[in-house]
C-alpha positions as a Markdown table, in Angstrom:
| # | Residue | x | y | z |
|---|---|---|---|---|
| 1 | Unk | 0.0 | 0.0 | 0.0 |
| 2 | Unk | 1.5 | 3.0 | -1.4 |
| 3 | Unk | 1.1 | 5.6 | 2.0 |
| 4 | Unk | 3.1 | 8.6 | 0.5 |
| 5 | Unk | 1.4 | 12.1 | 0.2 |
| 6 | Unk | 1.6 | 13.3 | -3.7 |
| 7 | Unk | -0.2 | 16.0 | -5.4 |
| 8 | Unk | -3.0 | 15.8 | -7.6 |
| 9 | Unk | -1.2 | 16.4 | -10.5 |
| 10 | Unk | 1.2 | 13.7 | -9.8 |
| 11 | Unk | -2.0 | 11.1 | -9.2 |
| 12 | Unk | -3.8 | 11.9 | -12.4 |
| 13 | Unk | -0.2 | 11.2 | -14.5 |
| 14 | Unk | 0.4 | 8.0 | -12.4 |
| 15 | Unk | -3.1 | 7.0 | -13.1 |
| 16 | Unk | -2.3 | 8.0 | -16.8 |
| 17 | Unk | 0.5 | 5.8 | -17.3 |
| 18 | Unk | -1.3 | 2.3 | -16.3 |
| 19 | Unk | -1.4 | 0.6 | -18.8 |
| 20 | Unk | -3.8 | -0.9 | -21.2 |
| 21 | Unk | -7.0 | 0.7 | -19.1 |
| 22 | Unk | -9.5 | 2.2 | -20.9 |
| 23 | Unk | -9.8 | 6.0 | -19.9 |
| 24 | Unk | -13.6 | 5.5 | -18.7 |
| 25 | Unk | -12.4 | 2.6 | -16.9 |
| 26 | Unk | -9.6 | 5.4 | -15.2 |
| 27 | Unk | -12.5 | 7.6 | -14.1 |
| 28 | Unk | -15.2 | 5.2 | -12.7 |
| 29 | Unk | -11.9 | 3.9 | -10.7 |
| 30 | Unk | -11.5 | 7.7 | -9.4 |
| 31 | Unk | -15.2 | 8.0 | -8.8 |
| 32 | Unk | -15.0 | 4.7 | -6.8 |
| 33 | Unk | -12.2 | 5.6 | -4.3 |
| 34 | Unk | -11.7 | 9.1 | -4.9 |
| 35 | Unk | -8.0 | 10.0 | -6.9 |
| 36 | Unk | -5.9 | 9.6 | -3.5 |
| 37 | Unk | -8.1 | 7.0 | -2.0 |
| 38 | Unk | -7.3 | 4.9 | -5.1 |
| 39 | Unk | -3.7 | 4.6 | -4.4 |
| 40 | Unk | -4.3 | 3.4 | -1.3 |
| 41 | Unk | -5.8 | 0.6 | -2.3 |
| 42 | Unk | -4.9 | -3.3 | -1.2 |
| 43 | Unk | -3.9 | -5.3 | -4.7 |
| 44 | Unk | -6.6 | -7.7 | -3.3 |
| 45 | Unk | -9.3 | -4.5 | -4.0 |
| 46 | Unk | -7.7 | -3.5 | -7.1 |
| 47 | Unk | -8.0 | -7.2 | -8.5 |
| 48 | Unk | -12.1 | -7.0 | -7.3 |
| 49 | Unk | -12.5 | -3.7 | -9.6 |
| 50 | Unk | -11.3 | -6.3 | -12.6 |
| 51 | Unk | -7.4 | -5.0 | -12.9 |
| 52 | Unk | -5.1 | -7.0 | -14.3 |
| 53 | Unk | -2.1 | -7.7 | -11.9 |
| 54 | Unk | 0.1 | -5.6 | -14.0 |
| 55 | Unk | -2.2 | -2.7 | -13.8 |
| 56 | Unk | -2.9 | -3.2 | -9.8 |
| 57 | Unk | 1.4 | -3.0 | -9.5 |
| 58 | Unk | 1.5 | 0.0 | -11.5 |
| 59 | Unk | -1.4 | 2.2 | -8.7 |
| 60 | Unk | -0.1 | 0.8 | -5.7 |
| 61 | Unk | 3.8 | 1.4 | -6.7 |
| 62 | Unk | 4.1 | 3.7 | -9.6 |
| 63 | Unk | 6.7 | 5.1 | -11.4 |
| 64 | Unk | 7.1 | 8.1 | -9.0 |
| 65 | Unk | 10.7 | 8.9 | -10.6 |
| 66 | Unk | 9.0 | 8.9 | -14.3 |
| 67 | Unk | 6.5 | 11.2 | -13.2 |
| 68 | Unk | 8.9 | 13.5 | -11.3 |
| 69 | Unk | 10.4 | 13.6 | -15.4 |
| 70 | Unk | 7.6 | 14.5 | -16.8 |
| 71 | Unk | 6.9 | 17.2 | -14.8 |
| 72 | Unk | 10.3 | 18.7 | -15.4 |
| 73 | Unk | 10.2 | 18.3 | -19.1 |
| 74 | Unk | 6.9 | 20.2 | -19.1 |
| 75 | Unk | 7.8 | 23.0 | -17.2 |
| 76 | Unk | 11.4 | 23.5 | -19.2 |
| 77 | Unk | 9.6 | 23.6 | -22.6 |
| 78 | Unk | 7.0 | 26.3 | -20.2 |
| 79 | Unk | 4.5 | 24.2 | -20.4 |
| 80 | Unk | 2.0 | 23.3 | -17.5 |
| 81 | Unk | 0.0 | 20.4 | -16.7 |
| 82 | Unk | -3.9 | 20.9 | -16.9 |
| 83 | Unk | -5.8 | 17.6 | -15.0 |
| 84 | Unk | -9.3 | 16.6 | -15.6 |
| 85 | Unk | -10.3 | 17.2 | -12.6 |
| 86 | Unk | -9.2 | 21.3 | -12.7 |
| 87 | Unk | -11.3 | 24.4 | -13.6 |
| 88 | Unk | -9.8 | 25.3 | -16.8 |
| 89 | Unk | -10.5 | 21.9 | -17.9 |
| 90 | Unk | -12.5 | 21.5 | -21.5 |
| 91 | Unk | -16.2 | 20.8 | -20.1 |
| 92 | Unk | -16.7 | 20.5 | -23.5 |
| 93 | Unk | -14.4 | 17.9 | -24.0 |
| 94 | Unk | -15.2 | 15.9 | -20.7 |
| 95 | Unk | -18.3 | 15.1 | -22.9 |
| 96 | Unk | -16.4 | 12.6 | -25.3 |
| 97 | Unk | -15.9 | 9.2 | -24.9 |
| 98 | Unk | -12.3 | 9.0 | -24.3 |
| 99 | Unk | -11.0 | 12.7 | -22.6 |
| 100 | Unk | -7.4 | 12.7 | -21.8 |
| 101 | Unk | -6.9 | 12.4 | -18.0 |
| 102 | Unk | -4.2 | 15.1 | -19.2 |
| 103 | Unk | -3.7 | 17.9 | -20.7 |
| 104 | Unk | -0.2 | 19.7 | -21.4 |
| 105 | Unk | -0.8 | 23.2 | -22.4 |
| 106 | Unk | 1.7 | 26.5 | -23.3 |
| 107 | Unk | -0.5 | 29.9 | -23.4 |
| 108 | Unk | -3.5 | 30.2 | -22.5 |
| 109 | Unk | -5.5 | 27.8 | -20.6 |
| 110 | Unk | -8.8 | 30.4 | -20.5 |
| 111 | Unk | -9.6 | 30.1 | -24.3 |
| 112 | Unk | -10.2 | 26.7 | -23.6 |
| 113 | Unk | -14.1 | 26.9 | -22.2 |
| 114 | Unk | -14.8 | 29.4 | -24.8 |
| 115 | Unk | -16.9 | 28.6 | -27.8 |
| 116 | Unk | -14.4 | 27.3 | -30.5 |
| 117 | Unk | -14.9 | 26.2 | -34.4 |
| 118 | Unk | -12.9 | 24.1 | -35.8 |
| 119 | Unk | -11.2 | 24.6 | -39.0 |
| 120 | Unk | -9.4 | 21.7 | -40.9 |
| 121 | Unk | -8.6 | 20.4 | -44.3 |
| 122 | Unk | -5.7 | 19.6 | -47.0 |
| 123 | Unk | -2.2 | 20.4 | -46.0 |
| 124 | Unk | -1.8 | 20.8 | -50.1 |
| 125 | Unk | -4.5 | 23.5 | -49.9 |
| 126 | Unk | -4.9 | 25.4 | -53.2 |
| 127 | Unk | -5.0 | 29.3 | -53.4 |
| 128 | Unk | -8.6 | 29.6 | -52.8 |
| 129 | Unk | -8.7 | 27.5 | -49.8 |
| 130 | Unk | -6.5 | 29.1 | -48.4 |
| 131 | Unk | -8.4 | 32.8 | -48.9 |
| 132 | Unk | -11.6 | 31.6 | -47.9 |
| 133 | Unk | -10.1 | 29.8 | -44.7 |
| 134 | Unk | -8.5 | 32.8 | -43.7 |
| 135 | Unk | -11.5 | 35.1 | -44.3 |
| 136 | Unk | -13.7 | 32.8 | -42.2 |
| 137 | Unk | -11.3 | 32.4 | -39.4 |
| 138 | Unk | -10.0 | 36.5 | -39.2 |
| 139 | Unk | -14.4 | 37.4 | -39.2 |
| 140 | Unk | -15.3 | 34.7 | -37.0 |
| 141 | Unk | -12.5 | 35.5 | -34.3 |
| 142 | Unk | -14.4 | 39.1 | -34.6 |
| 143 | Unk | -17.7 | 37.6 | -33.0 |
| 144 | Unk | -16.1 | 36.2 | -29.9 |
| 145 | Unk | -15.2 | 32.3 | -31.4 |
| 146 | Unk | -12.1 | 30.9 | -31.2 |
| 147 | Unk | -10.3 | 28.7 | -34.2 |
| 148 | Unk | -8.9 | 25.6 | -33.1 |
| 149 | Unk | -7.2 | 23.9 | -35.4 |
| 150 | Unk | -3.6 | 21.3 | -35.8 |
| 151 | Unk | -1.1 | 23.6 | -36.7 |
| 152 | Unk | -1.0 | 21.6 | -39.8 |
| 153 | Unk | 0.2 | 22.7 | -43.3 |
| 154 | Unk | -2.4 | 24.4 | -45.6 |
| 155 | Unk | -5.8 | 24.5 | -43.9 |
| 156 | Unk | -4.7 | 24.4 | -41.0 |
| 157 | Unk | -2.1 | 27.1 | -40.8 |
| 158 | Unk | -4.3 | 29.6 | -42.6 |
| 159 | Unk | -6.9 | 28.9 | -40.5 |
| 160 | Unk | -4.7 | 30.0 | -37.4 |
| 161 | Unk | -3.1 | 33.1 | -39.4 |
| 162 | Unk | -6.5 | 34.4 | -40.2 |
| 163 | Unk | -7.2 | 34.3 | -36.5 |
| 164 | Unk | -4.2 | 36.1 | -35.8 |
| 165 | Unk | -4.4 | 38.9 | -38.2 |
| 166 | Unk | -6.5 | 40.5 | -36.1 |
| 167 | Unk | -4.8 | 40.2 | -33.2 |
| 168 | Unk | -7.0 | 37.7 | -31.6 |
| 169 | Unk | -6.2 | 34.2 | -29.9 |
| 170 | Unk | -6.1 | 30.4 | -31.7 |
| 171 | Unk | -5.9 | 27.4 | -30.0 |
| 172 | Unk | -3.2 | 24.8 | -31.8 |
| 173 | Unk | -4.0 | 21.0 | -30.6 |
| 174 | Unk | -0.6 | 19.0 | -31.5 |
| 175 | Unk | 0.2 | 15.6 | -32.1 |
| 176 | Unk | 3.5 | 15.7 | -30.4 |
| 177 | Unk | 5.5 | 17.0 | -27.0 |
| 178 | Unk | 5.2 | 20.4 | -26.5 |
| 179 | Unk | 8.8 | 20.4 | -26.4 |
| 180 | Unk | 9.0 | 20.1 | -30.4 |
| 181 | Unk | 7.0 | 22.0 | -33.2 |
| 182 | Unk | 5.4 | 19.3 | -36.7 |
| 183 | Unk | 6.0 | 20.3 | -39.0 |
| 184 | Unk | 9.2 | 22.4 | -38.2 |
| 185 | Unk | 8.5 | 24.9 | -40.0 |
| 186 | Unk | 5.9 | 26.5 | -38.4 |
| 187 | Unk | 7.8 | 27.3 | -35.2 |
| 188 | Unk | 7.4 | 30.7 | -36.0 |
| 189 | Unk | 3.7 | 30.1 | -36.1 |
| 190 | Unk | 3.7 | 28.7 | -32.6 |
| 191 | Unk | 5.6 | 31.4 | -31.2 |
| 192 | Unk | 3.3 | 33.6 | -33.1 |
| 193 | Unk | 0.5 | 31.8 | -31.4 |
| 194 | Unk | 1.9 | 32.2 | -27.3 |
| 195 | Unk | 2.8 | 35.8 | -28.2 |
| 196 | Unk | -1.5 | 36.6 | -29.2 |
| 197 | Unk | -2.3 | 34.9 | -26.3 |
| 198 | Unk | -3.2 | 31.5 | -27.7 |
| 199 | Unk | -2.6 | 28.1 | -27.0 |
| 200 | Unk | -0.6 | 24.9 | -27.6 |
| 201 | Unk | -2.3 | 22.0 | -26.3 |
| 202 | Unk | -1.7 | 18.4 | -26.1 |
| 203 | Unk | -2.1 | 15.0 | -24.2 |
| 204 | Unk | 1.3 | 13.6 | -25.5 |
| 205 | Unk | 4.3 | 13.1 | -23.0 |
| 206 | Unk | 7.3 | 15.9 | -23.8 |
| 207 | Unk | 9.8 | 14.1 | -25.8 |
| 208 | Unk | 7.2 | 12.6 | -28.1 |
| 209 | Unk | 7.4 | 12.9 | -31.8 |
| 210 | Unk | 5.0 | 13.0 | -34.5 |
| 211 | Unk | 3.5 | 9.7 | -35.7 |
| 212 | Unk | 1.3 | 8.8 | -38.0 |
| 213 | Unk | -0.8 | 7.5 | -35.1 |
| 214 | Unk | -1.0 | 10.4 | -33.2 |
| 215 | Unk | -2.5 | 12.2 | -35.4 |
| 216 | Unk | -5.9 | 10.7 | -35.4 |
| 217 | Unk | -6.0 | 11.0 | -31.6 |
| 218 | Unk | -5.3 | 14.5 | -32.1 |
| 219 | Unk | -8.0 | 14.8 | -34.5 |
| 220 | Unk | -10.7 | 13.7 | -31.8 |
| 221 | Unk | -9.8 | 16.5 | -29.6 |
| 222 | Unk | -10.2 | 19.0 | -32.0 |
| 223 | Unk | -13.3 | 18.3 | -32.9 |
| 224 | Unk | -14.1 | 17.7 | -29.3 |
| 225 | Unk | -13.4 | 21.2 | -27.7 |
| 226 | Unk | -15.6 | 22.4 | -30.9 |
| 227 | Unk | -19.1 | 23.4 | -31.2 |
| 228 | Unk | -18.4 | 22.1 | -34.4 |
| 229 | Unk | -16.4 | 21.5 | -37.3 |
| 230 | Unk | -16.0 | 23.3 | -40.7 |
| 231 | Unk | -13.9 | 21.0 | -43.3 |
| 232 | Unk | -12.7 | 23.7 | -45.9 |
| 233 | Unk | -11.2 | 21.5 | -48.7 |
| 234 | Unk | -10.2 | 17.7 | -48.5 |
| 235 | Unk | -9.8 | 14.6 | -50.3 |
| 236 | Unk | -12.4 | 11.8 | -49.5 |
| 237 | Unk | -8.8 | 9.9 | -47.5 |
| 238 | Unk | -8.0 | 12.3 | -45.4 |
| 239 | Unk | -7.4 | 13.1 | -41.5 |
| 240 | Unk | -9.9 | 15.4 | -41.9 |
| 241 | Unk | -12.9 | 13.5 | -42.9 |
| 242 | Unk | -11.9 | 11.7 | -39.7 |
| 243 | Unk | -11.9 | 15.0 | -37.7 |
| 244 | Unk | -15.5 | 15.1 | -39.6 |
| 245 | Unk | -16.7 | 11.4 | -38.4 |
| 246 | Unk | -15.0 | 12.3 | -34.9 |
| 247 | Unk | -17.4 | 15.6 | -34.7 |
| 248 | Unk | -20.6 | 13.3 | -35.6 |
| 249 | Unk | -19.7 | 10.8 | -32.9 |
| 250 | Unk | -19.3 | 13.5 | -30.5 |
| 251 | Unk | -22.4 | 14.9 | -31.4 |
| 252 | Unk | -21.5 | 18.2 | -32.8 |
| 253 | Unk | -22.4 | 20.3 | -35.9 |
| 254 | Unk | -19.9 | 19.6 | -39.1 |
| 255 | Unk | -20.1 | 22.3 | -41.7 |
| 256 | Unk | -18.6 | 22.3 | -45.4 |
| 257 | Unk | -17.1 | 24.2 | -48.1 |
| 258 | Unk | -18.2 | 23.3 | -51.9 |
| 259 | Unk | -16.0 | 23.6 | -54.4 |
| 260 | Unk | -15.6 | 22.9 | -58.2 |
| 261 | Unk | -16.9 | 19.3 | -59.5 |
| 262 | Unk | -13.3 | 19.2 | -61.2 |
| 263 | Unk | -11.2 | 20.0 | -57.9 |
| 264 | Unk | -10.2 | 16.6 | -56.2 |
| 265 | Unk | -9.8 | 18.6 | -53.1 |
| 266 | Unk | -13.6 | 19.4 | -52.8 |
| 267 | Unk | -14.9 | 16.0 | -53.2 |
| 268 | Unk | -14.5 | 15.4 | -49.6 |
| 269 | Unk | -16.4 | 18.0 | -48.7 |
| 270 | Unk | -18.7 | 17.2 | -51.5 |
| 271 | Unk | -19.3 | 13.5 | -50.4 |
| 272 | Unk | -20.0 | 15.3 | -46.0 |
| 273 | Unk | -22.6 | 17.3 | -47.8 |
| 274 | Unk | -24.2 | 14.7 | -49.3 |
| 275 | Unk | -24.0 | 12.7 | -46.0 |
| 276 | Unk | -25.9 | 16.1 | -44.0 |
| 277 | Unk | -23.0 | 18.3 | -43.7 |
| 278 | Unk | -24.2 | 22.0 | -43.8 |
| 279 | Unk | -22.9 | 23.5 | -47.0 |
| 280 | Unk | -21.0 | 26.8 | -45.9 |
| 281 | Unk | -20.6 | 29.7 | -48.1 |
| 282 | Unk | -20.8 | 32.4 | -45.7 |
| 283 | Unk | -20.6 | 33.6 | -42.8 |
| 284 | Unk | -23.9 | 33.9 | -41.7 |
| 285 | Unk | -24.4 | 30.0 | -42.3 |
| 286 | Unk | -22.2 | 29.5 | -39.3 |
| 287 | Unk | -23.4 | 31.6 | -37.2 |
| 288 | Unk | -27.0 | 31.1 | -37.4 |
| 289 | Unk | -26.4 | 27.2 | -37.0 |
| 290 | Unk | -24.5 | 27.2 | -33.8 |
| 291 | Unk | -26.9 | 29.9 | -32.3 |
| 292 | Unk | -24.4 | 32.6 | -32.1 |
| 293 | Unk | -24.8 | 36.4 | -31.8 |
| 294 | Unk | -25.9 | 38.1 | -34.9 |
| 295 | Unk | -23.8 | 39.3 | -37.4 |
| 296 | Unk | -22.8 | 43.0 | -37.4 |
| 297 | Unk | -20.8 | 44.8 | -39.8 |
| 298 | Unk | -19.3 | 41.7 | -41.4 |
| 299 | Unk | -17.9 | 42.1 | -45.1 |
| 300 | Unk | -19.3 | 39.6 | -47.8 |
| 301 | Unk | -17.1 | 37.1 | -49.0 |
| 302 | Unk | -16.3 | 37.8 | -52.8 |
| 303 | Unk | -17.8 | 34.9 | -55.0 |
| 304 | Unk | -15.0 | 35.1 | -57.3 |
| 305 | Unk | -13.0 | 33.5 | -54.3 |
| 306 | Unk | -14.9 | 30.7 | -54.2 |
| 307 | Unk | -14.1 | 29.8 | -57.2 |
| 308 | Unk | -11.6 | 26.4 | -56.6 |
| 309 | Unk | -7.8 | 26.4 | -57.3 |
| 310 | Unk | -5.4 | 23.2 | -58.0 |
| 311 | Unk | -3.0 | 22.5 | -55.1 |
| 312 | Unk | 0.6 | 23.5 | -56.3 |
| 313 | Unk | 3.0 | 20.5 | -57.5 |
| 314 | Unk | 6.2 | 20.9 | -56.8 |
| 315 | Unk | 7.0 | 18.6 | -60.0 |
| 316 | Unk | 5.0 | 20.8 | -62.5 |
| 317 | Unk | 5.8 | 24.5 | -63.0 |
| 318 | Unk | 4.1 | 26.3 | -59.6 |
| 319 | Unk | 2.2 | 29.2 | -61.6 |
| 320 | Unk | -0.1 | 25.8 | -62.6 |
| 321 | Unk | -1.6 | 26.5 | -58.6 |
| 322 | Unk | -2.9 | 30.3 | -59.9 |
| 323 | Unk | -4.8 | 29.0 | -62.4 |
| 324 | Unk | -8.5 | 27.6 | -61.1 |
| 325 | Unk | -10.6 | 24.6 | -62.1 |
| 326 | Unk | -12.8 | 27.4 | -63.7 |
| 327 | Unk | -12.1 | 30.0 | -65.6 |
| 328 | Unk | -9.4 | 32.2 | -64.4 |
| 329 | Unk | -8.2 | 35.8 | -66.0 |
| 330 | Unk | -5.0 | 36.5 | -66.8 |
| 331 | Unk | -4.9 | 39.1 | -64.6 |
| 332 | Unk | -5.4 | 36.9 | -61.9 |
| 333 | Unk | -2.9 | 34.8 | -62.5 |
| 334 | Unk | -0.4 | 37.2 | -62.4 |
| 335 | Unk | -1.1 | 38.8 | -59.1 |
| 336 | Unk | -1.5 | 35.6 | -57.5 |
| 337 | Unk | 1.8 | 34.4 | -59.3 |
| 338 | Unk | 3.6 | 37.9 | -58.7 |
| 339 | Unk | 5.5 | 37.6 | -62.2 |
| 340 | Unk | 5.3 | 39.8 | -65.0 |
| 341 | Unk | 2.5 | 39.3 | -67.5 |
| 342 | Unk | 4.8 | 38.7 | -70.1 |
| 343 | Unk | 6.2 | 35.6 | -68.2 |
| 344 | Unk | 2.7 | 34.3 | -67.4 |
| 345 | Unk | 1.6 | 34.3 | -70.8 |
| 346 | Unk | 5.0 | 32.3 | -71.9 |
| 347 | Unk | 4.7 | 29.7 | -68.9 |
| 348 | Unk | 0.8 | 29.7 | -70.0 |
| 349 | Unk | 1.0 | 28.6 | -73.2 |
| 350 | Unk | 3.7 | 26.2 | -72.6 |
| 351 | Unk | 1.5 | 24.3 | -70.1 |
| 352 | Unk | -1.5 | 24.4 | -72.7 |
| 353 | Unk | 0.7 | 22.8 | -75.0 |
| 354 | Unk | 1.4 | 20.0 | -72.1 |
| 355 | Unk | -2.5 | 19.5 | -71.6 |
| 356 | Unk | -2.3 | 21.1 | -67.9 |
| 357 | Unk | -3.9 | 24.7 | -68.8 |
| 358 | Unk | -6.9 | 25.4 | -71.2 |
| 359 | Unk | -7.3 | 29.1 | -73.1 |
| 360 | Unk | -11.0 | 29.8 | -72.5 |
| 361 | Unk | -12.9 | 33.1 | -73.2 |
| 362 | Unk | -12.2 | 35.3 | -70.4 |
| 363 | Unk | -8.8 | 33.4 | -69.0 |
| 364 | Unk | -7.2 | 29.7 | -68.1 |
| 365 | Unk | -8.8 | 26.5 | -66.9 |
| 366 | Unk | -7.2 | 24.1 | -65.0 |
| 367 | Unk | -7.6 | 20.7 | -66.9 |
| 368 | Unk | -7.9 | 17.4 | -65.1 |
């Protein structure tokens, strides 16, 4: 019987590294014995609750040493350890299935029980995308909401830039350590994000790097501090069609961006709002939906944005991203491709001769 005194914190991460135990199966323990009752516990007890003899070893002599680490490694990265049983904890997300006992956070932790939309989709976002993203995020922000997003590429990062444009807060939920930033290029997006007065959250140990597992488990608690989803652009395999699905299991509200028949990166969103997704192009439709304040002084959105770009290839020639799935003007492509309109016209025709461009009244097309 383990008879030493330890803080809470130090009981909910012992209690988080038992193995193979379910996380509801974690909680009805604590609401059984109370968090330090539990650890007081006989094995005899333990083995009556239906723990394995593994599990019983690891609450009645845990890795005290381990623990003492992790604390350590949190607070030299400036980190600090939320539990589930503190104030600043999600309610939100204590409404999921499986909530993380823990929560390691840098920033923030009062943006956490405010209302928050989620924005996701393609890291190979195409221009478009990544306007309209932006727009929604740097108005919505505006009304009191915060973005939560992965600090992801595409989608994601423009999602969290349009947030911060205005000076306002985002919420990042990664899928590694907070002692490391995935993809590395966007540590000065992070920073960015603790300087606004936004958050880094997540329930990963510090020292742990990205993996291709992670990132699904990350996904669930995006959609879980949410009122609700919107999926900008995606493909119909992505992560975030399962940020989508994670949304609908958790009961909350998944919104979609439409896009050009021809764009492969709308038919995700395409195929949510055939499955009851509500189709998003504007504001408003957000707003109304989650029962929000009314709009005020909120500029339209101009249609010609909506209007679907290619994601850039970096094995084709890059101005191919500034040319749309619809009919784009010239003049279009050469402020989104900042070269001279002599250049675009060269690099134009050379890709209608390779079948990737079209000449159409009024501009380019992007072909198939």
């Amino acid at each position: 019987m383990n008879q030493t005194v330890k803080t809470s914190t130090e009981n909910w991460l012992a209690l988080k590294l038992v193995s193979r135990l379910a996380v509801h199966k974690k909680l009805l323990l604590v609401e059984t014995f109370k968090l330090k009752g539990l650890f007081l516990q006989t094995e005899q007890m333990l083995l009556s609750s239906g723990l394995s003899i593994k599990q019983c070893q690891q609450i009645i002599s845990p890795d005290w040493h381990k623990i003492t680490q992790i604390i350590n490694q949190a607070q030299q990265c400036n980190g600090e350890i939320l539990t589930f049983d503190h104030a600043n904890y999600p309610q939100l997300l204590k409404q999921i299935y499986d909530p993380p006992l823990i929560l390691f956070t840098k920033g923030n932790q009062a943006l956490l029980n405010k209302p928050q939309l989620a924005m996701v989709g393609s890291r190979s976002a195409t221009i478009t995308g990544i306007e309209f993203a932006k727009y929604i995020a740097s108005n919505l922000v505006q009304q009191g909401i915060v973005i939560t997003s992965g600090l992801a590429l595409g989608i994601d990062a423009a999602a969290h830039c349009g947030a911060l444009n205005n000076n306002n807060s985002t919420i990042a939920v990664v899928a590694t350590g907070l002692d490391s930033v995935y993809p590395s290029r966007h540590r000065q997006l992070a920073k960015n994000i603790i300087v606004q007065g936004g958050l880094i959250i997540s329930e990963f140990l510090p020292g742990t790097k990205a993996k291709a597992g992670h990132f699904p488990r990350r996904n669930r608690l995006i959609s879980g501090l949410s009122l609700g989803v919107l999926v900008v652009e995606a493909e119909i395999k992505s992560g975030s069609l399962i940020t989508a699905r994670c949304a609908l299991e958790q009961n909350r509200e998944v919104f979609a961006v439409p896009g050009s028949v021809n764009n492969p990166k709308s038919k995700g969103c395409h195929w949510l709002i055939k499955q009851g997704a509500k189709l998003i192009d504007d504001l408003a439709d957000i707003i109304e939906e989650l029962d929000l304040s009314p709009l005020s002084g909120l500029k339209q959105y101009d249609d010609k944005k909506l209007q679907q770009n290619s994601p850039q290839d970096l094995f084709i020639d890059p101005l191919l991203a500034s040319v749309d799935y619809e009919t784009t003007p010239v003049d279009i492509v050469v402020s989104r491709s900042k070269l001279s309109i002599e250049e675009v016209l060269t690099r134009l025709t050379i890709l209608e001769l390779n079948n990737l461009v079209s000449a159409v009244p009024g501009g380019y097309v992007r072909l198939k």
